[in-house]
C-alpha positions as CSV (number, residue, x, y, z in Angstrom):
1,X,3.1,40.4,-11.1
2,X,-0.1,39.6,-9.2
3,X,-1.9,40.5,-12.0
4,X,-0.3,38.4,-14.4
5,X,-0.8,35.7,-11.6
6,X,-4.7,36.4,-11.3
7,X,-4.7,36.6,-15.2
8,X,-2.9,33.0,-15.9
9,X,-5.1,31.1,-12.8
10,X,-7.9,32.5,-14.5
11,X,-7.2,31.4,-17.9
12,X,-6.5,27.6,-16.3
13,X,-9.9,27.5,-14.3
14,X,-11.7,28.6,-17.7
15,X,-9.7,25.8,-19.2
16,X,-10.7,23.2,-16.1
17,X,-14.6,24.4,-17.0
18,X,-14.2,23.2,-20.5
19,X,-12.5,19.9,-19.4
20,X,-15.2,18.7,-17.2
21,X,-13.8,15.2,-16.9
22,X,-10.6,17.1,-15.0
23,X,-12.7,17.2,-11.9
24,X,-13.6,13.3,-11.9
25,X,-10.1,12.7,-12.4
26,X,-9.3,15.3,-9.3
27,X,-12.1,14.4,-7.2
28,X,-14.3,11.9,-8.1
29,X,-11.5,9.3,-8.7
30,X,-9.8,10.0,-5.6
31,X,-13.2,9.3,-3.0
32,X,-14.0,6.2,-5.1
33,X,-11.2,4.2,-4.1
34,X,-11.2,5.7,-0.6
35,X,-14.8,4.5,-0.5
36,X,-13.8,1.1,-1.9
37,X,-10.5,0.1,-0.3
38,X,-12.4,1.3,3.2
39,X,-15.5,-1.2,2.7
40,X,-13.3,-3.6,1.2
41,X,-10.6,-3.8,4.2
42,X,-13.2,-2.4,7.3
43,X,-12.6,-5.5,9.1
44,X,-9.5,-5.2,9.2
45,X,-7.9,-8.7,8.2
46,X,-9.8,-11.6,6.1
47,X,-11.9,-13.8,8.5
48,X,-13.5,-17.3,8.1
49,X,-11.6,-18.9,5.5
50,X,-12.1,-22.4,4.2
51,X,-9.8,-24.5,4.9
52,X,-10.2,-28.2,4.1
53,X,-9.8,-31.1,6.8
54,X,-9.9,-34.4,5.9
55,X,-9.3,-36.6,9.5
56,X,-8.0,-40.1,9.2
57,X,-7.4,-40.4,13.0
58,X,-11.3,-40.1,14.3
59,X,-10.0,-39.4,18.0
60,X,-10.9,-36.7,20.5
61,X,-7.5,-34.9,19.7
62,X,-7.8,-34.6,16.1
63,X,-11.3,-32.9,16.7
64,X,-10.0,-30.9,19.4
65,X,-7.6,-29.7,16.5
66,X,-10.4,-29.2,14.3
67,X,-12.4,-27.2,16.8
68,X,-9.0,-25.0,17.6
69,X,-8.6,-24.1,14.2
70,X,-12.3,-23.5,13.5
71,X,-12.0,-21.3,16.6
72,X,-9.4,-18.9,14.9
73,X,-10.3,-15.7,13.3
74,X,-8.8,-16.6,9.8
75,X,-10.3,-20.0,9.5
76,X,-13.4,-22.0,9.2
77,X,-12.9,-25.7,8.5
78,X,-14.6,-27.6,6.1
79,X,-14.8,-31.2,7.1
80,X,-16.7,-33.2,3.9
81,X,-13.2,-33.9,2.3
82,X,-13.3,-37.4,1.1
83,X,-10.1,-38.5,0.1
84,X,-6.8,-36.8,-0.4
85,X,-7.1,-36.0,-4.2
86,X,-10.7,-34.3,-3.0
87,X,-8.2,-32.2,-0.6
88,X,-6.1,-31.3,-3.2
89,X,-8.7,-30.2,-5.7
90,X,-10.5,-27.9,-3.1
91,X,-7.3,-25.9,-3.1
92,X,-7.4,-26.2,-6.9
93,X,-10.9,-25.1,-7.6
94,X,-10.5,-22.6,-5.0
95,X,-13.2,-23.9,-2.5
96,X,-10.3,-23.8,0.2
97,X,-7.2,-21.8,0.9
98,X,-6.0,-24.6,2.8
99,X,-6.0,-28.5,3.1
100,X,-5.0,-30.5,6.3
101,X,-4.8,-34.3,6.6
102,X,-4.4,-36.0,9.9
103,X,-3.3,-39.3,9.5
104,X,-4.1,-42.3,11.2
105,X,-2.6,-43.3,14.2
106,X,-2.1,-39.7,15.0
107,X,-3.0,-39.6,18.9
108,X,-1.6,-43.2,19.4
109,X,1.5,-42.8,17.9
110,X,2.1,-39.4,19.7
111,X,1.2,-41.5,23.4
112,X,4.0,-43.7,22.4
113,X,6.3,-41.1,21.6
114,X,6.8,-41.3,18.3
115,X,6.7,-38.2,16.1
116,X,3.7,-38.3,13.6
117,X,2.9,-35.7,11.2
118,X,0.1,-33.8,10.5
119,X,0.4,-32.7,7.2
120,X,-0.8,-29.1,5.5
121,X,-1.1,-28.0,1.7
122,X,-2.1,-24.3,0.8
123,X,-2.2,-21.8,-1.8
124,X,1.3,-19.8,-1.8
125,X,0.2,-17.7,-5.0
126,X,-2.2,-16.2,-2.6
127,X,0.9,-14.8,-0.5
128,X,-1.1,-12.6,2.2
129,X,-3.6,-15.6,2.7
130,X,-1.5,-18.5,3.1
131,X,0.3,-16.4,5.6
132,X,-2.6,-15.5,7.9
133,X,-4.2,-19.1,7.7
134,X,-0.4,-20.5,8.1
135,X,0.2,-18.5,10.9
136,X,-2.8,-19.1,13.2
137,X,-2.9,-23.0,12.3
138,X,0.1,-23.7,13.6
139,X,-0.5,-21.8,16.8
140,X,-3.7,-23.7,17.1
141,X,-1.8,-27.2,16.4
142,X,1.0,-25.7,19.1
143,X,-1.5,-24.9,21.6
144,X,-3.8,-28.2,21.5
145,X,-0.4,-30.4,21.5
146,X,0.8,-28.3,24.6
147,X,-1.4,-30.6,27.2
148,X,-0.9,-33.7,25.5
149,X,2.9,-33.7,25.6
150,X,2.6,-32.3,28.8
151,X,1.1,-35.4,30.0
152,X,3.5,-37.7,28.1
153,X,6.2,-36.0,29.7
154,X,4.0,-36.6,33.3
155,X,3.7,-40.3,32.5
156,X,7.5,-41.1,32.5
157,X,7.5,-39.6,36.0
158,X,8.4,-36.2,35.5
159,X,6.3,-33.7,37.8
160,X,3.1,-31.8,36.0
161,X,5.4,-28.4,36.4
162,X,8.5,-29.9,34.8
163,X,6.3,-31.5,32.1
164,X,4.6,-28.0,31.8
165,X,8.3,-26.0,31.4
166,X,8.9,-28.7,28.7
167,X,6.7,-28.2,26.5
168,X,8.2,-24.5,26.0
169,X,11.6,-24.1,26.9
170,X,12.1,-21.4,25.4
171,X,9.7,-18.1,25.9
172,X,9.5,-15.8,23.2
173,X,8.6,-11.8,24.3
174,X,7.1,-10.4,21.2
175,X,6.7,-6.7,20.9
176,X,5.4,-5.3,17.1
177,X,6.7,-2.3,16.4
178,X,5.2,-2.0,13.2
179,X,1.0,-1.7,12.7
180,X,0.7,-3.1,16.1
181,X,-3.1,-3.6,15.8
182,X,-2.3,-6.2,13.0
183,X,-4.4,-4.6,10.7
184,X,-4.0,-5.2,6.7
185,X,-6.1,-2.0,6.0
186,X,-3.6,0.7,8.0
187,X,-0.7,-0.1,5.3
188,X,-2.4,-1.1,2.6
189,X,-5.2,1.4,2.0
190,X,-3.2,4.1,2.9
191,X,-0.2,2.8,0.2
192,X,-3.3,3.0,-2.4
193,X,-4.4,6.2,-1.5
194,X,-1.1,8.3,-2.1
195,X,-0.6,5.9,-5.1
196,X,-3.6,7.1,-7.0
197,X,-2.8,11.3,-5.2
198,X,0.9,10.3,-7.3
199,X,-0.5,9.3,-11.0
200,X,-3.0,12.4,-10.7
201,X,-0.7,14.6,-9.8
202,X,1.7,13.9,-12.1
203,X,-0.7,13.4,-15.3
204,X,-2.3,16.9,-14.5
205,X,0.3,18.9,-14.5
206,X,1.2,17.3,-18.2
207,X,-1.9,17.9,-19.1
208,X,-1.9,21.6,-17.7
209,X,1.4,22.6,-19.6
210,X,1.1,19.6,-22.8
211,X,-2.1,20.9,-24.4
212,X,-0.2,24.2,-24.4
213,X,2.1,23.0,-26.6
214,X,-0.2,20.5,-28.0
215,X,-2.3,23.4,-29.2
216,X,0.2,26.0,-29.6
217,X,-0.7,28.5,-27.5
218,X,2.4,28.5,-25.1
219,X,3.5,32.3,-26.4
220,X,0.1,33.1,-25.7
221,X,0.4,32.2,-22.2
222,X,3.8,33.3,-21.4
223,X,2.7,36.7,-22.1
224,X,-0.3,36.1,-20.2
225,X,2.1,35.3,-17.5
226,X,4.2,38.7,-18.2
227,X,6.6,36.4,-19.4
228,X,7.6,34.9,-16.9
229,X,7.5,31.3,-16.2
230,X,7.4,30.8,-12.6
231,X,4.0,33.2,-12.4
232,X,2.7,31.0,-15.4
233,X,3.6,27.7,-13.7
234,X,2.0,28.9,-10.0
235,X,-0.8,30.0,-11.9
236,X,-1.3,26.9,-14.1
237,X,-0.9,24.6,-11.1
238,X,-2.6,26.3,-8.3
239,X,-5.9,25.1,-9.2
240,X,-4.4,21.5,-9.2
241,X,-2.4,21.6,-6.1
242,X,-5.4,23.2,-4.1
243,X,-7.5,21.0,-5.6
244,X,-5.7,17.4,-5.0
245,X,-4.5,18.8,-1.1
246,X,-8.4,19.3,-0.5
247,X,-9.4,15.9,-1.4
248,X,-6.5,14.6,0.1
249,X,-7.8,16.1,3.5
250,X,-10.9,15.0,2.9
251,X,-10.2,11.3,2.1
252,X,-7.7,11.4,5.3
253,X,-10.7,12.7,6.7
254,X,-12.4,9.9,6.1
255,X,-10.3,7.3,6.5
256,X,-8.8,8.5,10.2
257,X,-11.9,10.1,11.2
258,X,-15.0,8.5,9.8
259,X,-13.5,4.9,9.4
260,X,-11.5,5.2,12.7
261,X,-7.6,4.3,11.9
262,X,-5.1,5.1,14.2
263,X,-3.3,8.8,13.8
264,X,-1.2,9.8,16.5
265,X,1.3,12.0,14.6
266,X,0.8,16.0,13.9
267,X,-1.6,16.8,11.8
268,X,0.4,19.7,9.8
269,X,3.1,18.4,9.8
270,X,1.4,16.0,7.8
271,X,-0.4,18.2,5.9
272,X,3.2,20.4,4.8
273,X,4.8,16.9,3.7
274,X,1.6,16.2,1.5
275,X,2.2,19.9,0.4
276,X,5.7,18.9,-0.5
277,X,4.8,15.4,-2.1
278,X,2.2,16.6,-4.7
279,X,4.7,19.6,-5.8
280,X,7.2,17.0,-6.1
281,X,5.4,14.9,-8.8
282,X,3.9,18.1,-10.2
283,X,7.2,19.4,-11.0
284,X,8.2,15.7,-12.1
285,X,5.4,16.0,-14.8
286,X,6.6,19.3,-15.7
287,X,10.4,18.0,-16.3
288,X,8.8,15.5,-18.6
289,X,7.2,18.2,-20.9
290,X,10.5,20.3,-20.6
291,X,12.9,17.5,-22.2
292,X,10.4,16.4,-24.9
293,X,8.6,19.4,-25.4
294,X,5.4,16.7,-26.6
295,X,2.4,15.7,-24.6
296,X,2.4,12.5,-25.9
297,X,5.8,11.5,-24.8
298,X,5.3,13.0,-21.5
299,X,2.5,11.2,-20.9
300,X,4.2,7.7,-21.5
301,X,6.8,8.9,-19.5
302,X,4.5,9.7,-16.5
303,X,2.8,6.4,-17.0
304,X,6.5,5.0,-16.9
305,X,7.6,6.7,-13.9
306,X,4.2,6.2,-11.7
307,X,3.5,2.6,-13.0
308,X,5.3,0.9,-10.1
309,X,5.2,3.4,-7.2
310,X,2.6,0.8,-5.3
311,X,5.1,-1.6,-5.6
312,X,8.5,-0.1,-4.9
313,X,7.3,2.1,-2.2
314,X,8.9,-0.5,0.1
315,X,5.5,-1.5,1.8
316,X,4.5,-5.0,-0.3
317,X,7.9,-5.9,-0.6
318,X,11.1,-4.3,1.7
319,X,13.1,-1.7,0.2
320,X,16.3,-2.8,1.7
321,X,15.6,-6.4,-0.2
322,X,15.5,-5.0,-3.7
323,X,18.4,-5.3,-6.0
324,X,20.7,-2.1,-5.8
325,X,19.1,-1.2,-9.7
326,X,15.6,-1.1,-8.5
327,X,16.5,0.4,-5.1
328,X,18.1,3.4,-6.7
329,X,14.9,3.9,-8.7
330,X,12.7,3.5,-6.3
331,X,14.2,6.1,-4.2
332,X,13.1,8.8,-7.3
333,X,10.1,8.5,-6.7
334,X,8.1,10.4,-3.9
335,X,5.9,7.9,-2.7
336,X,8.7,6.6,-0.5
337,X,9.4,9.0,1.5
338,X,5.9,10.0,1.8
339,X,4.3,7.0,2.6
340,X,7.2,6.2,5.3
341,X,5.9,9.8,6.8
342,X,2.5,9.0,6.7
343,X,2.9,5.3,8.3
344,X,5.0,6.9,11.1
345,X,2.6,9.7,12.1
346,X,-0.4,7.7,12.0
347,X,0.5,4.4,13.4
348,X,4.6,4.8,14.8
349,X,3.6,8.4,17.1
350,X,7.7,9.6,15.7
351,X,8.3,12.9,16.9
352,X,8.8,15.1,13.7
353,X,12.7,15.4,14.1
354,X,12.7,11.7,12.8
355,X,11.2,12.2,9.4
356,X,12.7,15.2,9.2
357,X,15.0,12.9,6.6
358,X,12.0,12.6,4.6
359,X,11.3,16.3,4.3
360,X,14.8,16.6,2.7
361,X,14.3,13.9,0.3
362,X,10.7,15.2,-1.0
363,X,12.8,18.6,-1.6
364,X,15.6,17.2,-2.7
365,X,13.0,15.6,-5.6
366,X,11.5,18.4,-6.2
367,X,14.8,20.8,-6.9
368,X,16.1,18.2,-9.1
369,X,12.9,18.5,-12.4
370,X,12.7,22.3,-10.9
371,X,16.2,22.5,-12.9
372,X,14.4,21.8,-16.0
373,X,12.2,24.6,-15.8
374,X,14.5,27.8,-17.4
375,X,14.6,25.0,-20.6
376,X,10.7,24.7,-20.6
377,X,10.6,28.6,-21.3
378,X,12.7,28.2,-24.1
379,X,10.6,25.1,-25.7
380,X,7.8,27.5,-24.7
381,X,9.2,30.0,-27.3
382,X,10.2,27.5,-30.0
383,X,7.5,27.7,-32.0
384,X,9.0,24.7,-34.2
385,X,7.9,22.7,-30.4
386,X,4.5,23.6,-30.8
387,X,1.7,21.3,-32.1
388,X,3.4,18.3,-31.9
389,X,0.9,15.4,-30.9
């Protein structure tokens, strides 16, 4: 049996050495985007973005607005708006992310206690943006009004404390559970990461058992393989699985190390659930080959099934939002349960009893295509599967 082993992982890393472009896929791939998506999101959250002002008013506390927002990390204002319609085609053009008009009358009309408003435009395709510039303009508008309607409140003889406790009734104690260092890059590099570790693991182990049948050589191997198919199959794929953990470990490297995000999990605990989550869409490719018995099918298939892990993994948009349809998909696919055990053991510090759930549902995915596997020997054997394109 070890023997047939050491003959079949021999075969495949003969097999890798004529398919150099294998080990761009496997490696070079992999520390590309890790190189990218690091660079791209080092800073954690997009700073200084135009936003358009055009300011009607001309008093003290419409540039005191102006300086506030100009003070906040996401924004820098841009003040040579001449009209409205200017405004609005800054957004347009995409000079500006955001347009504010402060009308006339605006200090004046607040002093007399009337209710003016200050009006704001932005971009909503751009949902992450027009969030972060939303957010922190509106605390800036908050915080500047905060004095002023403290002293209107003062001048109709209320006390400077009462005037003060006016202004907020109402305190709000906020505590973020979730990425508390309100950084873009923890959830959404790390979502990319295992999305691209998903499509190569899956297409390589179609590729590892397809050409077999592409080229007709599966009898070949299973008596390589003493014929049986598990030695074939942990030959065949060793090389992969070795190969994808190692980067893996050595982009994680780089991200939690080198790049400093936040991991306050265990580190092999991680490292068996990675273990778990390539097998998973390994065997996944494998159930493709094993129904169809043709590489090119399971290749569309693969692309089918890893096309929208990025998105239904539950991190862009909420899981528990998603029709029941898509939610049921989405729960096939491993990069659910994976990337919820990665975000909890880098950022969340969950003791490994809580995603103990997620260990059972990576296995759970990967017994399900392993059932596929006593029908992949018998395709294997078919020699009426063989050579089909």
């Amino acid at each position: 049996m070890y023997k047939a082993f050491l003959n079949t992982l021999k075969r495949e890393l003969k097999r890798i050495k004529e398919y150099p472009l294998i080990l761009v896929i496997m490696i070079a791939i992999p520390l590309a985007v890790c190189f990218v998506l690091c660079e791209t999101f080092k800073e954690g959250s997009p700073t200084d973005l135009p936003v358009a002002v055009l300011d009607l008013d001309n008093s003290d506390l419409s540039r005191k607005i102006i300086r506030t927002i100009d003070a906040t990390p996401s924004c820098k204002t841009i003040q040579n708006v001449l009209d409205v319609e200017d405004g609005h085609q800054q957004i347009v053009s995409g000079k500006a992310y955001g347009f504010i008009l402060i009308p006339k009358r605006f200090k004046a009309d607040i002093l007399q206690g009337k209710r003016p408003q200050l009006v704001y435009y932005y971009n909503n395709n751009l949902l992450l943006i027009g969030g972060i510039i939303t957010k922190d303009i509106n605390s800036a508008v908050q915080t500047t009004l905060a004095g002023l309607t403290a002293y209107v409140y003062s001048t109709k003889g209320m006390s400077k404390d009462v005037a003060a406790s006016q202004v907020n009734i109402i305190k709000v104690d906020e505590h973020i559970k979730g990425n508390p260092y309100l950084n873009y890059s923890y959830f959404l590099s790390t979502a990319a990461f295992i999305n691209t570790f998903q499509i190569i693991a899956t297409f390589l182990a179609i590729f590892a058992i397809g050409t077999e049948f592409k080229h007709g050589t599966t009898k070949e191997l299973l008596e390589i393989g003493n014929n049986s198919i598990f030695i074939v199959l942990l030959g065949k794929l060793f090389p992969y699985t070795f190969g994808i953990l190692s980067v893996m470990g050595l982009v994680y490297f780089i991200y939690f190390v080198v790049y400093g995000a936040p991991f306050e999990g265990s580190i092999l605990f991680v490292c068996f659930t990675s273990l778990l989550f390539i097998l998973a869409y390994q065997l996944t490719g494998i159930m493709f080959i094993a129904l169809s018995g043709n590489y090119r099918f399971a290749c569309s298939a693969g692309a089918f099934y890893t096309a929208l892990g990025f998105t239904l993994a539950g991190m862009t948009y909420p899981s528990i939002a998603m029709p029941p349809a898509i939610r049921m998909y989405s729960s096939i696919l491993a990069i659910r349960p994976y990337l919820s055990t990665i975000i909890d053991q880098s950022q969340r510090a969950f003791p490994i009893s809580a995603d103990m759930i997620y260990v059972y549902w990576l296995l759970i995915l990967m017994i399900i295509p392993a059932l596929t596997i006593p029908l992949l020997k018998k395709k294997m054997q078919d020699e009426n599967e063989w050579y089909k394109i």
